[in-house]
Each structure stands twice: as C-alpha cells, then as structure tokens.
C-alpha positions as CSV (number, residue, x, y, z in Angstrom):
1,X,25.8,-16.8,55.6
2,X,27.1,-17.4,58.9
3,X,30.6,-17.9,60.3
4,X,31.9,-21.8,61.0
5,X,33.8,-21.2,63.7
6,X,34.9,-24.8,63.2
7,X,36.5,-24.1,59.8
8,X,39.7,-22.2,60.3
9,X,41.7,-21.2,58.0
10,X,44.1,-18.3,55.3
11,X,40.7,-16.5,54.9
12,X,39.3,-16.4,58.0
13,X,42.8,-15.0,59.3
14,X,42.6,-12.0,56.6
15,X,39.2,-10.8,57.4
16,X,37.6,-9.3,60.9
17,X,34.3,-9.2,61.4
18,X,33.0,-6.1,63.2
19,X,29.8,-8.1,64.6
20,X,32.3,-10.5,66.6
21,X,33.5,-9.2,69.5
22,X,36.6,-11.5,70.1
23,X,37.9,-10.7,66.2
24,X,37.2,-6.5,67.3
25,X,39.3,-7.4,70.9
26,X,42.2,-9.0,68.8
27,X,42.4,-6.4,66.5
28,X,42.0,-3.9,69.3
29,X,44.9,-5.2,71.4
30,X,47.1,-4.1,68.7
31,X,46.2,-0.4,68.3
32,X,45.5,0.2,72.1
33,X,46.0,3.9,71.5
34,X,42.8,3.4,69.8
35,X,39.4,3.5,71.3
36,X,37.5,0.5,70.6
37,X,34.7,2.7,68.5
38,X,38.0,3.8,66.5
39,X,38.4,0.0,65.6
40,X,35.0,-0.5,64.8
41,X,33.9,2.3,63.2
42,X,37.3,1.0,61.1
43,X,35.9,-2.1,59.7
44,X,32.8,-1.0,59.3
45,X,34.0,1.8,56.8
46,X,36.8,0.1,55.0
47,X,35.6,-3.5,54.8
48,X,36.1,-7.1,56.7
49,X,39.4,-6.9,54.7
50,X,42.2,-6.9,57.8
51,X,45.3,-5.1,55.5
52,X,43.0,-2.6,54.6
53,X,41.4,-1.8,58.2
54,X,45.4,-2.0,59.4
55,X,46.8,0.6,56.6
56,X,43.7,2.5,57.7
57,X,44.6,2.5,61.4
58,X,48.4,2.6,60.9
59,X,47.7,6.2,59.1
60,X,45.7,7.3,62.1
61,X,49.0,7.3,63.7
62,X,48.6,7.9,68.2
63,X,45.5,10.2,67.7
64,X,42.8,9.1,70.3
C-alpha cells in the first residue's frame, strides 16, 4: 500500500520509511555522526518503528 502523503498524522510521525529519502534526511540530521548507510541500514534491520531505530542508534553512541 502506498504512503498518502496527504494524510498526516500520530502514525506517520512514529514510523520512517527507509525508501523515502526526506523521512532518512530527517532522521539523519539528528545522528550526524552517523553515515547515512548507518541510518539506513538502521531501519532496514530494526523496522519502520522510529523508537526502536532511535534506541538502536542512541546505543551506537559517536562510532562512525
């Protein structure tokens, strides 16, 4: 099913999708220590979920 980008709203918030590029960037910009493969390679592994892709990252700490 695809994405509405029309329809906004809690759930689209808690989820990233790893084929968007924008949703990647934003969740990129806040682990910029990160290479941008890091991030992917992130949501790819541990879900669209965004707490569990962030507790992921955050325990990845400054390694590049």
């Amino acid at each position: 099913m695809s994405d509405n980008k029309q329809l906004k709203g809690q759930q689209d918030r808690n989820k990233v999708n790893a084929r968007e590029p924008y949703e990647v960037e934003d969740l990129h910009q806040k682990y910029p220590h990160l290479s941008h493969q890091t991030v992917v390679d992130a949501v790819k592994s541990h879900g669209p979920e965004r707490k569990k892709v962030e507790a992921y990252l955050d325990g990845l700490g400054h390694k590049k």
